[in-house]
C-alpha positions as CSV (number, residue, x, y, z in Angstrom):
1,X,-24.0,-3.1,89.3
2,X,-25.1,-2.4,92.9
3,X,-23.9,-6.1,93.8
4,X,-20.0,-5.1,92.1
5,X,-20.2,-2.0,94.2
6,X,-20.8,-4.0,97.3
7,X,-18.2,-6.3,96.7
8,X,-15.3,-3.4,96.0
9,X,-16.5,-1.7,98.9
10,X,-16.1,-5.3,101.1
11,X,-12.5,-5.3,99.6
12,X,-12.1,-2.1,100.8
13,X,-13.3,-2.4,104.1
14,X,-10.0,-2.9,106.4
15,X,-7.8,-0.3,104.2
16,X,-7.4,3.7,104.9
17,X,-6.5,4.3,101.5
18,X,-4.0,7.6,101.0
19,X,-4.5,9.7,97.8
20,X,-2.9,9.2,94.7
21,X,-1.3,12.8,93.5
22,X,-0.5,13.2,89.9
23,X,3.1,14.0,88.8
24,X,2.7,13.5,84.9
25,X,-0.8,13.9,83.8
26,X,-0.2,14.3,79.6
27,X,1.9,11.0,78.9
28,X,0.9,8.7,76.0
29,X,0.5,5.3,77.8
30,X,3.5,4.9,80.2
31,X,5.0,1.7,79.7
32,X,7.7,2.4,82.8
33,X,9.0,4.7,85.6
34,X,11.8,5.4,87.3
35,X,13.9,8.3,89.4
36,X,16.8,9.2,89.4
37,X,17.2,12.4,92.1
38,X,15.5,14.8,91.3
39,X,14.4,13.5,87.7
40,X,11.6,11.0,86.9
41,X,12.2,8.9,83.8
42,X,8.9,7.3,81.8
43,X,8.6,5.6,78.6
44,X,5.9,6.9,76.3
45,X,5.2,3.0,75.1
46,X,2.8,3.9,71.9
47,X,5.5,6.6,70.9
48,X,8.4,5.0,71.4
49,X,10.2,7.8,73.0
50,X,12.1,7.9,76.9
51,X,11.1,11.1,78.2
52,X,12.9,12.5,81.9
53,X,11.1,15.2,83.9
54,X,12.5,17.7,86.7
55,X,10.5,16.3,89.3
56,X,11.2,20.1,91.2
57,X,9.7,21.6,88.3
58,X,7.1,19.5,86.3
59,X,5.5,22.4,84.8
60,X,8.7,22.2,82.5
61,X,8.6,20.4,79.1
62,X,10.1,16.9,79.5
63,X,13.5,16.1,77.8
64,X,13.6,13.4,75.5
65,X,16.5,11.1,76.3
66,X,15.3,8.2,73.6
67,X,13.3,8.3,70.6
68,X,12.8,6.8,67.4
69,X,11.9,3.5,68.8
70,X,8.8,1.1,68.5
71,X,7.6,0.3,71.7
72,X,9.3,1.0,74.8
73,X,8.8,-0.4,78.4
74,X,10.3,-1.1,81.6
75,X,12.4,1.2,82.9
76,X,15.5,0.4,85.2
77,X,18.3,2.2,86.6
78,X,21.6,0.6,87.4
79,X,24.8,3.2,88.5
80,X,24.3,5.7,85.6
81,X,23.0,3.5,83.0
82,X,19.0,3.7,82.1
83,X,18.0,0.4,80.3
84,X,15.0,-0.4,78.9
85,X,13.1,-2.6,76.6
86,X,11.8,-2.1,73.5
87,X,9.0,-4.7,73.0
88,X,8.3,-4.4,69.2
89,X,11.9,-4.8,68.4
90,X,12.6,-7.7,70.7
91,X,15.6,-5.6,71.6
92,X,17.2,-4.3,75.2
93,X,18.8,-0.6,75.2
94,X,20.8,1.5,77.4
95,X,21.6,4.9,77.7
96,X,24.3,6.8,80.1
97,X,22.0,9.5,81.6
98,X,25.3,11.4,82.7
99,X,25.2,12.4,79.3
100,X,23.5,15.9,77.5
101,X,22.9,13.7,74.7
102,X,23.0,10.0,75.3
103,X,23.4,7.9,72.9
104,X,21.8,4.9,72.2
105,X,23.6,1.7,72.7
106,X,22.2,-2.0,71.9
107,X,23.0,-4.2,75.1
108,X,20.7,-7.3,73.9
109,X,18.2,-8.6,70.7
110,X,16.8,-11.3,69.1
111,X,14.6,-11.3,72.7
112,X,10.9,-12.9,72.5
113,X,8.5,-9.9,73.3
114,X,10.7,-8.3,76.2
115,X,8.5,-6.8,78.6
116,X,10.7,-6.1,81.6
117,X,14.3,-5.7,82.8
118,X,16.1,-6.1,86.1
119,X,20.0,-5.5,86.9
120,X,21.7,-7.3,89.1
121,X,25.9,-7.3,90.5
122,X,26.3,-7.2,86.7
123,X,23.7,-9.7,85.4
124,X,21.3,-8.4,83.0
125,X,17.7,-10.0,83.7
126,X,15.1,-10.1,81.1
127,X,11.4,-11.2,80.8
128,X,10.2,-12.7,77.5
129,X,6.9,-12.4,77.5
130,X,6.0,-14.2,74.6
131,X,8.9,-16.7,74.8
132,X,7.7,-17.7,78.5
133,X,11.5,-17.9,79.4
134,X,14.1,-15.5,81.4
135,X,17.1,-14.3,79.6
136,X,20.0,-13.7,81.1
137,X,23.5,-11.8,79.8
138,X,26.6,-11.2,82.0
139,X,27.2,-7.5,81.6
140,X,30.9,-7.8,82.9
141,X,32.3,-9.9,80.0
142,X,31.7,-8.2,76.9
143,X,32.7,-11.4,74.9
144,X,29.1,-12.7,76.9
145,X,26.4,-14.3,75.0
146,X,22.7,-14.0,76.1
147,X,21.6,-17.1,77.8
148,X,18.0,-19.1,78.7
149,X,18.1,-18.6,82.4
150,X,14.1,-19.5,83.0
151,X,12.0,-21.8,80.9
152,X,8.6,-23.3,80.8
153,X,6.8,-19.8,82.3
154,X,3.7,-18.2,81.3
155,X,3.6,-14.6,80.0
156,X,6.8,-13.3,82.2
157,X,6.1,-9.3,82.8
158,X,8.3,-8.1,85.2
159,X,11.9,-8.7,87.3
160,X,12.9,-7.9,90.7
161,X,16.4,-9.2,92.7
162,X,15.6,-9.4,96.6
163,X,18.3,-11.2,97.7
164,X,19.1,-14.3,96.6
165,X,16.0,-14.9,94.8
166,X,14.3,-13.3,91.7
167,X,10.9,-12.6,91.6
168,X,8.8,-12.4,88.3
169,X,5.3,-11.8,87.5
170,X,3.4,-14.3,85.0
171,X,1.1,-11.8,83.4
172,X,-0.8,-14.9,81.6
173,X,-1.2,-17.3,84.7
174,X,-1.7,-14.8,87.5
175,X,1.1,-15.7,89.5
176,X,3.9,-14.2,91.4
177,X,6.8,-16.5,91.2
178,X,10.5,-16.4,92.3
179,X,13.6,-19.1,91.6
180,X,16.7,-19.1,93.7
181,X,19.6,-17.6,91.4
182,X,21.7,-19.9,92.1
183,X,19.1,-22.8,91.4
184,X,16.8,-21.3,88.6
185,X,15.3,-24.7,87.4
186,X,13.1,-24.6,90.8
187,X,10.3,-22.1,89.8
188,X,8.3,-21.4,93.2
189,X,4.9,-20.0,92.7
190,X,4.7,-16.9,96.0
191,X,1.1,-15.8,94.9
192,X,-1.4,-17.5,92.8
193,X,-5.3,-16.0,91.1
194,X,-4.1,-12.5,91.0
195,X,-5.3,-10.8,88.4
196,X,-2.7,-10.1,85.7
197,X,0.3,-9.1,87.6
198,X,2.5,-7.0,86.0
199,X,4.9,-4.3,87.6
200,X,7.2,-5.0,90.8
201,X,9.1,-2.2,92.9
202,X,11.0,-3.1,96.0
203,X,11.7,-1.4,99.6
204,X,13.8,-3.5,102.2
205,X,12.4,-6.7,102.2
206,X,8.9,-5.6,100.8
207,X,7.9,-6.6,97.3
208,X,5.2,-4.7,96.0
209,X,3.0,-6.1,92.9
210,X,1.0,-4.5,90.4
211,X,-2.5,-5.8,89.2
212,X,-4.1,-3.4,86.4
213,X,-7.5,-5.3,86.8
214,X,-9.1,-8.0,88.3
215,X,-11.2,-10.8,87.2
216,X,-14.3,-12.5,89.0
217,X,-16.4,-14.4,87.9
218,X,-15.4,-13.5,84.3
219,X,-16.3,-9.6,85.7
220,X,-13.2,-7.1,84.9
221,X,-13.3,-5.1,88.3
222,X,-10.7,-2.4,88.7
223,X,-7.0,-3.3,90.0
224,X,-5.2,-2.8,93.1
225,X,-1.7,-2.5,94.3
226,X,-0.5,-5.3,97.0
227,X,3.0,-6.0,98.7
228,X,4.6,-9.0,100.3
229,X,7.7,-9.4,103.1
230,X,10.1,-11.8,101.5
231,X,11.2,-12.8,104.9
232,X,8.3,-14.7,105.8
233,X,8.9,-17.8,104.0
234,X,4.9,-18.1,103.4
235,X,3.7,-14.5,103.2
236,X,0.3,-13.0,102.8
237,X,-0.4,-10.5,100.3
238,X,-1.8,-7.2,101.9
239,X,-3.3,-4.9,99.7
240,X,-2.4,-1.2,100.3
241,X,-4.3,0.5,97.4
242,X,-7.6,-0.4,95.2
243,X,-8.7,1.5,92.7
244,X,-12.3,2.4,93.0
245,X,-15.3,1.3,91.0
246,X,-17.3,-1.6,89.5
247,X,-16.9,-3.4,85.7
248,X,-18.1,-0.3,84.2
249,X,-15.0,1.6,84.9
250,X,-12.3,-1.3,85.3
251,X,-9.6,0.0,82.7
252,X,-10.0,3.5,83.8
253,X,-6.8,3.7,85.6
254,X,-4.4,0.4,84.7
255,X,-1.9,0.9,86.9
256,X,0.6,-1.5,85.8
257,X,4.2,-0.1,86.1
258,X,6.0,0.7,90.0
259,X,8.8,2.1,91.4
260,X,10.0,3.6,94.9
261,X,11.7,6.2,95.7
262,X,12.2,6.6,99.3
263,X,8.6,6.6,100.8
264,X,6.8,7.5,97.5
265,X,5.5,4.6,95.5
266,X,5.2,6.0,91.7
267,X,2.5,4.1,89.7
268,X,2.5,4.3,85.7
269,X,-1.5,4.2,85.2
270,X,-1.5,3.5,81.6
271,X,-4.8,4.0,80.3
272,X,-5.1,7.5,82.6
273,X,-2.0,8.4,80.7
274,X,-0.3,9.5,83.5
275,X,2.1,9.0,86.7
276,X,1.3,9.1,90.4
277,X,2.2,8.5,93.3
278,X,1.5,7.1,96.7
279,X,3.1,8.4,99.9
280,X,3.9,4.8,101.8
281,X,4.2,6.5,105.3
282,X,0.9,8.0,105.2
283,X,-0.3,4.1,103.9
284,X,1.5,2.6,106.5
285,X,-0.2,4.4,109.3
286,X,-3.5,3.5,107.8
287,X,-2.5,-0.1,107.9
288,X,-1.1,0.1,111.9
289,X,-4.9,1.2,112.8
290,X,-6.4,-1.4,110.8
291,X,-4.3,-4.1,111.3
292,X,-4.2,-3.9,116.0
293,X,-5.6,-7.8,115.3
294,X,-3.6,-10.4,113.2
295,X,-6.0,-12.4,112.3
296,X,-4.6,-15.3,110.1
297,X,-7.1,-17.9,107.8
298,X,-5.7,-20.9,106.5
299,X,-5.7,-23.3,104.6
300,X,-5.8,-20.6,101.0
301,X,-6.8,-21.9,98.9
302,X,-9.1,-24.7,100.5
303,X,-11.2,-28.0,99.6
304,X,-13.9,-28.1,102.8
305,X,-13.0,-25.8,105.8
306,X,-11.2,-23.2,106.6
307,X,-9.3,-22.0,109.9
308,X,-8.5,-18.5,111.8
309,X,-6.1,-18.2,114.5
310,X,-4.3,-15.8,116.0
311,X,-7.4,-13.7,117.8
312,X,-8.7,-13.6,121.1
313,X,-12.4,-13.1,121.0
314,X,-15.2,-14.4,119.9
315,X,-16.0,-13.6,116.3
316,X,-19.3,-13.0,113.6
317,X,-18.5,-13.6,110.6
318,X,-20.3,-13.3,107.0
319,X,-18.9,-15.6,103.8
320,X,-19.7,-13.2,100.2
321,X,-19.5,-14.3,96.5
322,X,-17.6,-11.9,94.0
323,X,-21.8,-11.1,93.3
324,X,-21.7,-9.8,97.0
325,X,-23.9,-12.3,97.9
326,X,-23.9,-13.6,102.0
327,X,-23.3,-17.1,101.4
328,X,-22.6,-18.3,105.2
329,X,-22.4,-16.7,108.3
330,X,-21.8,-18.0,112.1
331,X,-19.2,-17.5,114.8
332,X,-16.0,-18.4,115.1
333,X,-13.0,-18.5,117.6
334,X,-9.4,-18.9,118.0
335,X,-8.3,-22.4,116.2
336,X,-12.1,-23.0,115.2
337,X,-12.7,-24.8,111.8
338,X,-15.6,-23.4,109.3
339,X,-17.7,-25.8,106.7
340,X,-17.3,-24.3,103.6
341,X,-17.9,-27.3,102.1
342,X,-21.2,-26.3,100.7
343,X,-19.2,-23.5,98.7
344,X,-18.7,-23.7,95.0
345,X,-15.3,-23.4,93.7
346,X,-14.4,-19.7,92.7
347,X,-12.7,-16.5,95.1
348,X,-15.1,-15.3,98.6
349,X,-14.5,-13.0,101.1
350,X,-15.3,-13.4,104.7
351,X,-15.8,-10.7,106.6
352,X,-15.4,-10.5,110.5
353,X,-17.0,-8.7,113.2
354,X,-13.6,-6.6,114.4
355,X,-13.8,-5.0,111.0
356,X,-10.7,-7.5,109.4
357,X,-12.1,-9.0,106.4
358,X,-9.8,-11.7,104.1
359,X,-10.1,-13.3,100.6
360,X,-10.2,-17.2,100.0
361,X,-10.5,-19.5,97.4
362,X,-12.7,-22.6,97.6
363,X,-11.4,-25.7,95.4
């Protein structure tokens, strides 16, 4: 256990984590979340029931919006209509949250295990989980017909639009992948070995990605919360929050559904049965102090050597298994090339001597 311990606490090295607050601490496994305002909507997925809380009040019992359902998930908000997924019935819902009473209105079915939902200038997005394809319905026309917009994925979870591209996460591959929607028979992998992505919120150009748990070495380790900029045509993923604790206590949390609101990142932790959330400016200033050097490694993954740029001085550095265990060390420099040909394949960290430390995969 000590060795798991060390190896979270490497991960954790560079990154002032902020504290999660609670804002719904007595839900039964959220399977989404979402604001509106002032109100926070979450689906209670083993219920089947849409519940919206007054986020100026919590202490207040939660309305119920939607019930009667099998299994609902993914929440997502598009002018005043709430539309969600509801897994069990391979069916996609909507209400109009304008209303006292809304009522419940069929917008898609005859889906393949629909696990998230994304709305875009009129274009209903939807991820079949267990069909491995992208469905999509044209929302404008109501003589429209649901269509196969994506094929030939693995475990689709969740959507997300950033501008001309769609992002989704392949729960069953560990990938985050986008397609051009105006070309979706390209399928560009962003991020590969992540450890079952699953939810996606955006802000600007970030994309942040949800992994409820990791896997090392066959070890369930506890997840983390990462983001990307879609501008950089190659970007890195920066983790901003990691969940504390080794493989006794990996599913404690499962923090698998996002959304932001503003500066507050809201996290559905599913097995805590409960929302929180994350206050991005406070995280941000953590990452300025930690983050004065841009150091860069390439190439990730690798076959024989790796390469950091983008740093002045001259560097110690330490290679670790996901066991913890100092593999290498040396010094490096600007441009300067490290054997790790001796390295079995599987995921390391390397750890620096200005406090940066990165993650790498050996081929």
């Amino acid at each position: 256990m000590k060795k798991y311990i060390l190896l979270i606490s490497i991960l954790a090295s560079t990154i002032l984590f902020s504290q999660t607050t609670d804002v719904i601490t007595n839900i039964n496994f959220p399977g989404g979340v979402v604001t509106n305002n002032s109100d926070l909507y979450v689906s209670d997925w083993l219920n089947g029931i849409i519940y919206k809380y007054d986020l100026n009040n919590t202490d207040n019992s939660p309305v119920i919006v939607a019930n009667n359902l099998i299994r609902t998930y993914s929440l997502h908000i598009d002018n005043n209509d709430l539309y969600f997924c509801d897994t069990n019935a391979n069916t996609v819902y909507k209400i109009d949250i304008t209303q006292t009473n809304p009522t419940l209105e069929t917008v898609a079915n005859n889906l393949n295990g629909p696990y998230g939902v994304f709305v875009h200038n009129n274009i209903l997005y939807v991820a079949n989980h267990f069909g491995n394809t992208i469905s999509k319905l044209d929302l404008s026309n109501s003589n429209a017909t649901l269509e196969t917009f994506v094929t030939n994925l693995d475990g689709p979870f969740d959507l997300a639009v950033v501008g001309t591209d769609l992002y989704f996460t392949q729960r069953t591959a560990g990938k985050l992948s986008k397609v051009d929607l105006n070309n979706p028979t390209v399928v560009l992998d962003v991020l590969t070995n992540l450890g079952v992505p699953s939810g996606l919120a955006i802000k600007d150009q970030e994309l942040f990605i949800a992994e409820p748990y990791l896997i090392i070495d066959s070890a369930y380790l506890p997840g983390r919360i990462s983001k990307i900029n879609t501008s950089d045509p190659n970007p890195n993923q920066e983790i901003i929050y990691q969940y504390s604790g080794d493989q006794n206590n990996a599913f404690d949390h499962y923090g698998q559904h996002l959304f932001i609101d503003g500066n507050i990142l809201y996290i559905g932790e599913s097995y805590a049965n409960k929302v929180v959330s994350l206050n991005l400016d406070n995280l941000s200033l953590s990452e300025y102090e930690n983050k004065k050097e841009h150091l860069k490694l390439y190439p990730n993954p690798a076959n024989d050597y790796i390469q950091t740029t983008e740093f002045s001085e001259i560097l110690d550095y330490k290679i670790y298994n996901s066991l913890g265990q100092n593999l290498l060390s040396g010094k490096t420099q600007n441009n300067m090339i490290i054997d790790i040909s001796s390295l079995d394949k599987g995921v390391y960290l390397i750890q620096f001597s200005n406090d940066i430390t990165k993650r790498f995969i050996k081929n």
